[in-house]
PDB file of N, CA, C and O in Angstrom:
ATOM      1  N   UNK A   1     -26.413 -15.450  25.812  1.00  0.00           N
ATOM      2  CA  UNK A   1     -25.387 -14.448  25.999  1.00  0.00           C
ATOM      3  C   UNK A   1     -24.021 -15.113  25.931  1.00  0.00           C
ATOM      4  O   UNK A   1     -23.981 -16.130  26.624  1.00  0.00           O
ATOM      5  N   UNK A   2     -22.797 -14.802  25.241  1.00  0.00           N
ATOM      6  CA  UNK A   2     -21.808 -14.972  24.879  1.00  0.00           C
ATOM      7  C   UNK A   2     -21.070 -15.138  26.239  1.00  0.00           C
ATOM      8  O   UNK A   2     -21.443 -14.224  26.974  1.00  0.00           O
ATOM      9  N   UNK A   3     -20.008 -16.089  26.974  1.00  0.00           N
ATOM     10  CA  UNK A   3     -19.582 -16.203  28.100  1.00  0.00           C
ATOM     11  C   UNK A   3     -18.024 -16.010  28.401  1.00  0.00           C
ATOM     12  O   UNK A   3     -17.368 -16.075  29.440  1.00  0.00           O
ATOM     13  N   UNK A   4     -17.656 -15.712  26.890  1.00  0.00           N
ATOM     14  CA  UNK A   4     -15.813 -15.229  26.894  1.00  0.00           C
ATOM     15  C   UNK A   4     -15.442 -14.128  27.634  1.00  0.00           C
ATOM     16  O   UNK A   4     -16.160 -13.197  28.000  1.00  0.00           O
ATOM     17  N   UNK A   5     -14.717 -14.237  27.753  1.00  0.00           N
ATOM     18  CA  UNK A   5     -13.407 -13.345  28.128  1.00  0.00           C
ATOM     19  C   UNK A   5     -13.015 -13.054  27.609  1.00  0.00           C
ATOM     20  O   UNK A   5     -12.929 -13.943  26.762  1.00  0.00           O
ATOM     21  N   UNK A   6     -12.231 -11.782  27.102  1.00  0.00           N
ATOM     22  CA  UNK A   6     -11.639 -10.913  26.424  1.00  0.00           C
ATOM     23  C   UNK A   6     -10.421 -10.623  27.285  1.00  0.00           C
ATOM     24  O   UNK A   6     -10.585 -10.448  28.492  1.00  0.00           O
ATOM     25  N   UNK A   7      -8.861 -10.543  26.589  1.00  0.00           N
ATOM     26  CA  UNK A   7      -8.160 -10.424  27.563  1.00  0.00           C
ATOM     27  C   UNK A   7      -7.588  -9.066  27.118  1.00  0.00           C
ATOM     28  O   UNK A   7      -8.466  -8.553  26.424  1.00  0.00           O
ATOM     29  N   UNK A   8      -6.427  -8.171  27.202  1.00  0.00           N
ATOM     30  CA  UNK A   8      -5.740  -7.117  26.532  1.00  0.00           C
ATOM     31  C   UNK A   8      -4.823  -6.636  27.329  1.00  0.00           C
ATOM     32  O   UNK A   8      -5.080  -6.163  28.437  1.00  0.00           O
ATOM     33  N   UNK A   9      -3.200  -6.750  26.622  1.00  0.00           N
ATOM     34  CA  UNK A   9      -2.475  -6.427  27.609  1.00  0.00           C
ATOM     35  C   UNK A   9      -2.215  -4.905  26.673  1.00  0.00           C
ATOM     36  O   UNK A   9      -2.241  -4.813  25.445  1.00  0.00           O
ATOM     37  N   UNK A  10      -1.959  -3.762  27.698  1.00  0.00           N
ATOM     38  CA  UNK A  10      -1.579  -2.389  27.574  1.00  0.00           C
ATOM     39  C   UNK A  10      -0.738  -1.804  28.072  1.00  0.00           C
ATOM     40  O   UNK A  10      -0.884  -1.760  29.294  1.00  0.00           O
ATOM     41  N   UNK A  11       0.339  -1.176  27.619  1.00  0.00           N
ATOM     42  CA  UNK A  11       1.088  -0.559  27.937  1.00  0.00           C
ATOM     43  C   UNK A  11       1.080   1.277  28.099  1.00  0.00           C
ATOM     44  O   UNK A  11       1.355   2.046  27.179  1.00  0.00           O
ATOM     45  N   UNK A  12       0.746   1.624  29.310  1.00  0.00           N
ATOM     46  CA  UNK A  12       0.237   2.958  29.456  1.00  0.00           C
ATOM     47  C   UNK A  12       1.331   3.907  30.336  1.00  0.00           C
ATOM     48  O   UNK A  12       1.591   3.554  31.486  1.00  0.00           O
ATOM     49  N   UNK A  13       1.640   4.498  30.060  1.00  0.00           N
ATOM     50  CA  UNK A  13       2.384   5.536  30.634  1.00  0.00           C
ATOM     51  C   UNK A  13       3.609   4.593  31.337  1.00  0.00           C
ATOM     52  O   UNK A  13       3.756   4.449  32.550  1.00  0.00           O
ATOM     53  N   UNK A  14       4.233   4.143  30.549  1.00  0.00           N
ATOM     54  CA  UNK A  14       5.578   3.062  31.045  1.00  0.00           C
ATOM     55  C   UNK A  14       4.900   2.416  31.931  1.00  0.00           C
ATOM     56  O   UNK A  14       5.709   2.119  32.811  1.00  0.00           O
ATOM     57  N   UNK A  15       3.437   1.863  32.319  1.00  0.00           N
ATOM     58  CA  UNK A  15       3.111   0.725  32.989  1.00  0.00           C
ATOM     59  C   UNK A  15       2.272  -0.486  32.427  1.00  0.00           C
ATOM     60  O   UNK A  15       1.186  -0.187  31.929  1.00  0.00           O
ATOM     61  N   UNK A  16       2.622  -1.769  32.443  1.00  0.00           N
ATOM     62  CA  UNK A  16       1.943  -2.808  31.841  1.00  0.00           C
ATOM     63  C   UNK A  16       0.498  -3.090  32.567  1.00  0.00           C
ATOM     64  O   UNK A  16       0.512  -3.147  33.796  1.00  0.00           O
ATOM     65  N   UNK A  17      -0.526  -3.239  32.000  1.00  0.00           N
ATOM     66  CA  UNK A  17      -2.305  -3.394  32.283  1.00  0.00           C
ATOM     67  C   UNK A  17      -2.548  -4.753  32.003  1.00  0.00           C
ATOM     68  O   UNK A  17      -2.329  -4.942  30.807  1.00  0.00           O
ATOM     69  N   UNK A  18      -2.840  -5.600  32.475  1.00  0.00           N
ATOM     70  CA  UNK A  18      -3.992  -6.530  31.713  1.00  0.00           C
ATOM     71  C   UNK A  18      -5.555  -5.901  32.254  1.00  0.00           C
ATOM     72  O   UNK A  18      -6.099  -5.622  33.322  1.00  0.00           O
ATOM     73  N   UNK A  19      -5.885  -5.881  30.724  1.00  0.00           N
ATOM     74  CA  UNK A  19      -7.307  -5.613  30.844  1.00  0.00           C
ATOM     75  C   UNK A  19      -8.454  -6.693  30.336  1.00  0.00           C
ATOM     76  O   UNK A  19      -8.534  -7.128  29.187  1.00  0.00           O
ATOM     77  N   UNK A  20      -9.443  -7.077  31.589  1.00  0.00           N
ATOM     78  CA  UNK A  20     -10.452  -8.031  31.240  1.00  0.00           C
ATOM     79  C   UNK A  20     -11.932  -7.332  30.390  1.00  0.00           C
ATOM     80  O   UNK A  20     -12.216  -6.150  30.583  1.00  0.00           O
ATOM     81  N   UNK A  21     -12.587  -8.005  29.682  1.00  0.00           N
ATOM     82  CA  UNK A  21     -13.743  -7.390  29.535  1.00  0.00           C
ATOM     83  C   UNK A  21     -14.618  -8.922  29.327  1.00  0.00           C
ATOM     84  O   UNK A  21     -14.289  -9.911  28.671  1.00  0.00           O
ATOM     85  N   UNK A  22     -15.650  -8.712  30.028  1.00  0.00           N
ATOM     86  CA  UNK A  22     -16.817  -9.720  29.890  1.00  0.00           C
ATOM     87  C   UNK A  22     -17.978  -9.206  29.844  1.00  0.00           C
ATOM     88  O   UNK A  22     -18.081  -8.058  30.274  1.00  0.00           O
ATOM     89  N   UNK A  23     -19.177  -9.883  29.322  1.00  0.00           N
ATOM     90  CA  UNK A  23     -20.110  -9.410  28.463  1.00  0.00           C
ATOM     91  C   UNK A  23     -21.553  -9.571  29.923  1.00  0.00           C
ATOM     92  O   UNK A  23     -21.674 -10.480  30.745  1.00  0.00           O
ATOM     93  N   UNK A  24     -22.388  -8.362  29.751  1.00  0.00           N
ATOM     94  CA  UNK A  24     -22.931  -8.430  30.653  1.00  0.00           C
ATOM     95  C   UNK A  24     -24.436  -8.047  30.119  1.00  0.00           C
ATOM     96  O   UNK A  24     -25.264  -7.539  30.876  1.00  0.00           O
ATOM     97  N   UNK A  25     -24.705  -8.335  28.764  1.00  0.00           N
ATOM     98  CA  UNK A  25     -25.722  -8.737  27.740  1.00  0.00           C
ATOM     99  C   UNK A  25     -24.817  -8.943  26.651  1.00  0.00           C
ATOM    100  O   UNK A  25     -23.598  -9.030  26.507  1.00  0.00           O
ATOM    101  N   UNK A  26     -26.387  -9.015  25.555  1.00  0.00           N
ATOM    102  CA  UNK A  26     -25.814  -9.422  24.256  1.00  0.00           C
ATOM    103  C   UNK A  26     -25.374  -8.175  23.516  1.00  0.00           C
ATOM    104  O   UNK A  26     -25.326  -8.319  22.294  1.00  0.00           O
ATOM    105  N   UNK A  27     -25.048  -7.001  23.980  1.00  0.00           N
ATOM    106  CA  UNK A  27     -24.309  -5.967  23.193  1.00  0.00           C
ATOM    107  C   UNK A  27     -24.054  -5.106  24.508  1.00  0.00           C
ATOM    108  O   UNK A  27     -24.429  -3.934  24.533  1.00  0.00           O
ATOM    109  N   UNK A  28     -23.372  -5.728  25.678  1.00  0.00           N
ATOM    110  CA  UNK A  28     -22.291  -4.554  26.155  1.00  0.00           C
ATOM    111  C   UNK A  28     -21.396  -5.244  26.918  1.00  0.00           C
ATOM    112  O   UNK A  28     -21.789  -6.392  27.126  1.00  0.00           O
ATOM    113  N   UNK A  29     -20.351  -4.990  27.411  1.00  0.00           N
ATOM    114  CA  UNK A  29     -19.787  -5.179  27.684  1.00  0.00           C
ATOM    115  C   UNK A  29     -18.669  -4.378  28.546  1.00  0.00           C
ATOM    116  O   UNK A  29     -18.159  -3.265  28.412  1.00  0.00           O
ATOM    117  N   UNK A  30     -18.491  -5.538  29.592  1.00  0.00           N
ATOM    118  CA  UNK A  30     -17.740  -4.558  31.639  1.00  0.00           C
ATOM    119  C   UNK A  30     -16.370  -4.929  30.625  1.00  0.00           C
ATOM    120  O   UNK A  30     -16.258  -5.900  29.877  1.00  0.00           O
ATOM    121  N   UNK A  31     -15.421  -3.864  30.859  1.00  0.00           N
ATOM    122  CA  UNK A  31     -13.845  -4.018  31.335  1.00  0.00           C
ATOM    123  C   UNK A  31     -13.421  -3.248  32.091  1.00  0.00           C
ATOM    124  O   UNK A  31     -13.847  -2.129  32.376  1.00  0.00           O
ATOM    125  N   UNK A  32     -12.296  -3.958  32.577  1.00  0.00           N
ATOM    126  CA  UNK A  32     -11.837  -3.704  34.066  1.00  0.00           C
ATOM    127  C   UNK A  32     -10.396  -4.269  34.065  1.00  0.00           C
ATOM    128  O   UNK A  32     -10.107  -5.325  33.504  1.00  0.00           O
ATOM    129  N   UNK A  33      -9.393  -3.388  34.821  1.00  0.00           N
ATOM    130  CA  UNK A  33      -8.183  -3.906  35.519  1.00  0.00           C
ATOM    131  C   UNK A  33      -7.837  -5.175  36.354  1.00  0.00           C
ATOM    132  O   UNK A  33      -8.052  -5.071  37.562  1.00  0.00           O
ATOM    133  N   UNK A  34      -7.455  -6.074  36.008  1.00  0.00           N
ATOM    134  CA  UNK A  34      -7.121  -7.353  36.819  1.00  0.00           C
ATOM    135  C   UNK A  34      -5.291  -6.954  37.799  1.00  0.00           C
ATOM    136  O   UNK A  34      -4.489  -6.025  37.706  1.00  0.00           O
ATOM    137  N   UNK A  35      -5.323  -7.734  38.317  1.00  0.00           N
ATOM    138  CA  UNK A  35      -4.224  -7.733  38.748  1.00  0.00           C
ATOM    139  C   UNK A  35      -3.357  -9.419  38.205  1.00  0.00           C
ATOM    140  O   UNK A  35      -2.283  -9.756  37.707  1.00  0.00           O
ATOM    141  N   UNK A  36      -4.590 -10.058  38.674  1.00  0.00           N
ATOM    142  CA  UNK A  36      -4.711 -11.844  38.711  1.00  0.00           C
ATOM    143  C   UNK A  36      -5.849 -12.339  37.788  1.00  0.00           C
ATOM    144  O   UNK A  36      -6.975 -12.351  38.285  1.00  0.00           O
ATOM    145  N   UNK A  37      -5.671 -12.831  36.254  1.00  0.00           N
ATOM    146  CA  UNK A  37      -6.735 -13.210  35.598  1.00  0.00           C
ATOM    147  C   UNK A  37      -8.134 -13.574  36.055  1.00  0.00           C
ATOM    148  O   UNK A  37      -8.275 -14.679  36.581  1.00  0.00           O
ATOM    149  N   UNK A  38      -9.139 -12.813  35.924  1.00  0.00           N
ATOM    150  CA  UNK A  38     -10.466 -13.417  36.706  1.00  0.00           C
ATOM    151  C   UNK A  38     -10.508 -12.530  37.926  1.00  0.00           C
ATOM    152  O   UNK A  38     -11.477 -12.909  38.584  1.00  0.00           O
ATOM    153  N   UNK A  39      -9.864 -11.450  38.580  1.00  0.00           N
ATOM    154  CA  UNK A  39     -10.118 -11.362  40.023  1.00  0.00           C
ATOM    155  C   UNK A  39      -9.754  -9.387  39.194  1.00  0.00           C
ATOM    156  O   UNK A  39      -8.828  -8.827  38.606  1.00  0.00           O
ATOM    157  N   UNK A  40     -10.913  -9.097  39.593  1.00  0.00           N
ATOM    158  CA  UNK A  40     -10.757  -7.446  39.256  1.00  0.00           C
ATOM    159  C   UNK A  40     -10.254  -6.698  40.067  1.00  0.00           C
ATOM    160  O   UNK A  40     -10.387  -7.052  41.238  1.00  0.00           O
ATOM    161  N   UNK A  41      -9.499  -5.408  39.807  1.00  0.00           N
ATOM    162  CA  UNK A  41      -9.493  -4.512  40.839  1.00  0.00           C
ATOM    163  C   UNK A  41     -10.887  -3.448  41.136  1.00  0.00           C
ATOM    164  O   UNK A  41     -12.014  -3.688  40.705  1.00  0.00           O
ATOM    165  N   UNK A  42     -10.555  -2.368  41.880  1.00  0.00           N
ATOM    166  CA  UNK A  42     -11.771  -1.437  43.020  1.00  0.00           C
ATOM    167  C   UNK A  42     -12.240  -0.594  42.277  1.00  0.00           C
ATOM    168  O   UNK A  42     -13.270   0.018  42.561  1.00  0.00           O
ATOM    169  N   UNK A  43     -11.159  -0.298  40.530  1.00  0.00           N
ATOM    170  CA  UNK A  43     -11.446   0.663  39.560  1.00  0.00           C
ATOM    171  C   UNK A  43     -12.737   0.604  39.048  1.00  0.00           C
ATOM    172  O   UNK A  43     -13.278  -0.494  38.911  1.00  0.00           O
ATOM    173  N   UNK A  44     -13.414   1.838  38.687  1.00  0.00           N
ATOM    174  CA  UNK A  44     -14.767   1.115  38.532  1.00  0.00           C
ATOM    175  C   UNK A  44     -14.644   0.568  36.919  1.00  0.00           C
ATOM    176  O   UNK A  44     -13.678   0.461  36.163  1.00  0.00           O
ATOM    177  N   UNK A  45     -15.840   0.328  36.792  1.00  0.00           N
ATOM    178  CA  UNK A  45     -15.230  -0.522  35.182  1.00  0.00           C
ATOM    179  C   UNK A  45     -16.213   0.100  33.949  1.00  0.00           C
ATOM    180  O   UNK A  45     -17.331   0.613  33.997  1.00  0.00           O
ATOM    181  N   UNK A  46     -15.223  -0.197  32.736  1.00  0.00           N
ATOM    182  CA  UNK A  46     -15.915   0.845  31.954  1.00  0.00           C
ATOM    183  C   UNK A  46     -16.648  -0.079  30.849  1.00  0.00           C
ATOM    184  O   UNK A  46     -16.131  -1.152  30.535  1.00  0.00           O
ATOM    185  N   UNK A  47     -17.811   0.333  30.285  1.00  0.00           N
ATOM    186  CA  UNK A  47     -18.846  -0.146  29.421  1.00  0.00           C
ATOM    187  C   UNK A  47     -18.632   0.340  27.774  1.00  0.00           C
ATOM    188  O   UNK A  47     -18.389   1.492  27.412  1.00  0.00           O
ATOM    189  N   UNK A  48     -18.808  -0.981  26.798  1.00  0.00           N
ATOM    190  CA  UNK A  48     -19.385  -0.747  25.609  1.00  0.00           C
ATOM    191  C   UNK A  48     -19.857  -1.656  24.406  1.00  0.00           C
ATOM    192  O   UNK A  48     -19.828  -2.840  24.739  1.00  0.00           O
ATOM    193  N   UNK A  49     -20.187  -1.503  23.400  1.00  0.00           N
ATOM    194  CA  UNK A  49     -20.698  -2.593  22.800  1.00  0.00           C
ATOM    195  C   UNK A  49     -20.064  -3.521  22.435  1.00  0.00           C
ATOM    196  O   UNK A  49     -20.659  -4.562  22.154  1.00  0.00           O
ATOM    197  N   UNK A  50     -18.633  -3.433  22.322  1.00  0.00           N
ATOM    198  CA  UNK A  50     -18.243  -4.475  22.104  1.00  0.00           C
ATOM    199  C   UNK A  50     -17.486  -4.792  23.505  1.00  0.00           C
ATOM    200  O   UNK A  50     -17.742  -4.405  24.646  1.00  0.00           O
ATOM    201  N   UNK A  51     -16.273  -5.792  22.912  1.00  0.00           N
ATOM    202  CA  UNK A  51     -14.626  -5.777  24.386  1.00  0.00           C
ATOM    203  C   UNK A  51     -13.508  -5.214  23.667  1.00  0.00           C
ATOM    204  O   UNK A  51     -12.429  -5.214  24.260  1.00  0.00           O
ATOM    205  N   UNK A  52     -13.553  -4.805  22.673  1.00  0.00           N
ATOM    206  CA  UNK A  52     -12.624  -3.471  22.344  1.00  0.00           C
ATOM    207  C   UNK A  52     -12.532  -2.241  22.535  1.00  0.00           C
ATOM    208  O   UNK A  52     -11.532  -1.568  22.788  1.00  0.00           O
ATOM    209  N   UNK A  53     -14.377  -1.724  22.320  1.00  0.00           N
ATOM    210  CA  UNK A  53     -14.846  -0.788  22.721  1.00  0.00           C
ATOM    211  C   UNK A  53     -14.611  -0.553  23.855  1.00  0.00           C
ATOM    212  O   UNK A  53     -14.169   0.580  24.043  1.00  0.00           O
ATOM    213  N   UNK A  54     -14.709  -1.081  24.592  1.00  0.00           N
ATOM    214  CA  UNK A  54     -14.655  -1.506  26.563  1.00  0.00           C
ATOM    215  C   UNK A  54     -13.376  -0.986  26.840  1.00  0.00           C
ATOM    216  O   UNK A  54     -13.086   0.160  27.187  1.00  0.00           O
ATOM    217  N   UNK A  55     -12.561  -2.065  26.626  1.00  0.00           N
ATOM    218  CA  UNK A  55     -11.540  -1.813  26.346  1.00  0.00           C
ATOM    219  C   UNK A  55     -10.534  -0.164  26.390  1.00  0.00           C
ATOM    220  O   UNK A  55      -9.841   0.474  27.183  1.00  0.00           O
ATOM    221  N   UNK A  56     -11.086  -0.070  24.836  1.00  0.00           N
ATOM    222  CA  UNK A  56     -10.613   1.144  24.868  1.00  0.00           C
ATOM    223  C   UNK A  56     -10.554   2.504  25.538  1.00  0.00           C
ATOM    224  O   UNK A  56      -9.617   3.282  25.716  1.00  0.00           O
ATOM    225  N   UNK A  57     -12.128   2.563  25.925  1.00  0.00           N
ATOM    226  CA  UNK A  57     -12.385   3.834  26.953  1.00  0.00           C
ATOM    227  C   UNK A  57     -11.742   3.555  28.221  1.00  0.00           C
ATOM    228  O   UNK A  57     -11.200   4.542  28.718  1.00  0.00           O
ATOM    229  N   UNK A  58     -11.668   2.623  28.788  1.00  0.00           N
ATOM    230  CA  UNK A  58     -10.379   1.979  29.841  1.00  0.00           C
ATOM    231  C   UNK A  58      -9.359   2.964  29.598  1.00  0.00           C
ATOM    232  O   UNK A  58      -9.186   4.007  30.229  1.00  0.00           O
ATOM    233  N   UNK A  59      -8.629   2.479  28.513  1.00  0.00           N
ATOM    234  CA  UNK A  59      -7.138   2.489  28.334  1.00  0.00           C
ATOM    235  C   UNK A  59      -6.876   4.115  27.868  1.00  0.00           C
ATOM    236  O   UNK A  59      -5.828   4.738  27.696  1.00  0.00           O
ATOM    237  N   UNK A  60      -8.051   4.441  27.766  1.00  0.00           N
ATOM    238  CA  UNK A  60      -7.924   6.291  27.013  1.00  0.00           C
ATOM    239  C   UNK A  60      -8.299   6.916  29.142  1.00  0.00           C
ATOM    240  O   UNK A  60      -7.561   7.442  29.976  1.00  0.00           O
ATOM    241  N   UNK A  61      -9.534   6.535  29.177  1.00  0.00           N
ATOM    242  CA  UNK A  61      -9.084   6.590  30.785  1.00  0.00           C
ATOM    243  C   UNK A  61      -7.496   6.771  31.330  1.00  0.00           C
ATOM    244  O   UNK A  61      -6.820   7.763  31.600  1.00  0.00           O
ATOM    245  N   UNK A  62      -7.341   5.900  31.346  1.00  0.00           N
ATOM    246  CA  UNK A  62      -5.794   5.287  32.405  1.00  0.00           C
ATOM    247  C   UNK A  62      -4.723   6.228  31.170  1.00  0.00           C
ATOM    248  O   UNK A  62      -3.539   6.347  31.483  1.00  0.00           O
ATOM    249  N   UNK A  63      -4.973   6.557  30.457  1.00  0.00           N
ATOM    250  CA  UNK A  63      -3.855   7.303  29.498  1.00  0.00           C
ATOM    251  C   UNK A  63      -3.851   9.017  29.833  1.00  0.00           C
ATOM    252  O   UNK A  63      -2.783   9.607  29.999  1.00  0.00           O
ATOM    253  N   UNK A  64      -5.394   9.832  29.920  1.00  0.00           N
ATOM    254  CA  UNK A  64      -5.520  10.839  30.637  1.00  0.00           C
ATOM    255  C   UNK A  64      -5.057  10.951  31.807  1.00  0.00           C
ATOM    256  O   UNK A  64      -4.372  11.933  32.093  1.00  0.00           O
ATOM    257  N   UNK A  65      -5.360   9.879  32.813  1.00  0.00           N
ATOM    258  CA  UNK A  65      -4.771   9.642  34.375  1.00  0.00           C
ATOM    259  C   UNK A  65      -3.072   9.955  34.359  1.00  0.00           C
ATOM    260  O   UNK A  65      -2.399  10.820  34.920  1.00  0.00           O
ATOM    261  N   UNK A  66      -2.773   8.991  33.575  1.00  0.00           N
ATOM    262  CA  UNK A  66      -1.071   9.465  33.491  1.00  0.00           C
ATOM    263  C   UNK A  66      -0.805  10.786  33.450  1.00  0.00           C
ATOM    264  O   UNK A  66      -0.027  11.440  34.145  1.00  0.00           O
ATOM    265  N   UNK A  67      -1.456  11.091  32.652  1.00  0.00           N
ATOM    266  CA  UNK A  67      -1.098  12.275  31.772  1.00  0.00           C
ATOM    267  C   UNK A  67      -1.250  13.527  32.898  1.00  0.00           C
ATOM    268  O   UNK A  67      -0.653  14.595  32.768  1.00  0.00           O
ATOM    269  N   UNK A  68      -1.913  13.294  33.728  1.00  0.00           N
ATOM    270  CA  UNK A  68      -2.667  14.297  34.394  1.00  0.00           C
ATOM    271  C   UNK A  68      -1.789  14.411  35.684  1.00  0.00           C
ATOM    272  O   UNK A  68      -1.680  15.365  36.454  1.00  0.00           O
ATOM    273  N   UNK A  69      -0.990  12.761  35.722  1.00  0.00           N
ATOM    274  CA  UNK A  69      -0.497  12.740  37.069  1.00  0.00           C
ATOM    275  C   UNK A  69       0.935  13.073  37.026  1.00  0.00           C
ATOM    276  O   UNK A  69       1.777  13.218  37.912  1.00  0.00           O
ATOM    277  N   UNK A  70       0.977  13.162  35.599  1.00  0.00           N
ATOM    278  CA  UNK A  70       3.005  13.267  35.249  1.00  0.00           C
ATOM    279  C   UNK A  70       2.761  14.927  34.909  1.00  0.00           C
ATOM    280  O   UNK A  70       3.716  15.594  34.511  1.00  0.00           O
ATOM    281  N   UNK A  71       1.396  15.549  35.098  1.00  0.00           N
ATOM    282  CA  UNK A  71       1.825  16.824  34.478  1.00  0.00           C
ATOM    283  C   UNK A  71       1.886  17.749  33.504  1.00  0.00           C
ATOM    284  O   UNK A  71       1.963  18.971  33.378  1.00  0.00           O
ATOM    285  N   UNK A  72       1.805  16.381  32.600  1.00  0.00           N
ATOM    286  CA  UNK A  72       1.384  17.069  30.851  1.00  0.00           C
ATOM    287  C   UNK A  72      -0.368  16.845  30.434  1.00  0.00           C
ATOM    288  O   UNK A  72      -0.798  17.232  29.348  1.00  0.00           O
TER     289      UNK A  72
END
């Protein structure tokens, strides 16, 4: 099983993300909100085959959240 890290910084609703994703077999993969490289936050974390994939449903997550919390 592959042991990288995937890093991704995002910019979501005028707030900056680093987002981690690490591989938790050989085709899926956890990402999750860091605060501090390596140390996750309480968010739960989202799954997919790749760490883009991962990734992304994260960041479409946290993009609805805005969206929902500003109103539009």
């Amino acid at each position: 099983m592959n042991t990288s890290v995937h890093r991704f910084n995002e910019s979501i609703g005028g707030r900056d993300y680093l987002i981690e994703a690490t591989p938790v077999a050989d085709d899926r993969w956890r990402a999750y909100l860091v605060r501090i490289p390596g140390v996750p936050t309480a968010l739960m974390p989202f799954y997919g085959p790749t760490p883009e994939e991962a990734a992304r449903q994260l960041c479409d997550w946290l993009t609805r959240a805005h969206r929902a919390s500003s109103g539009h």
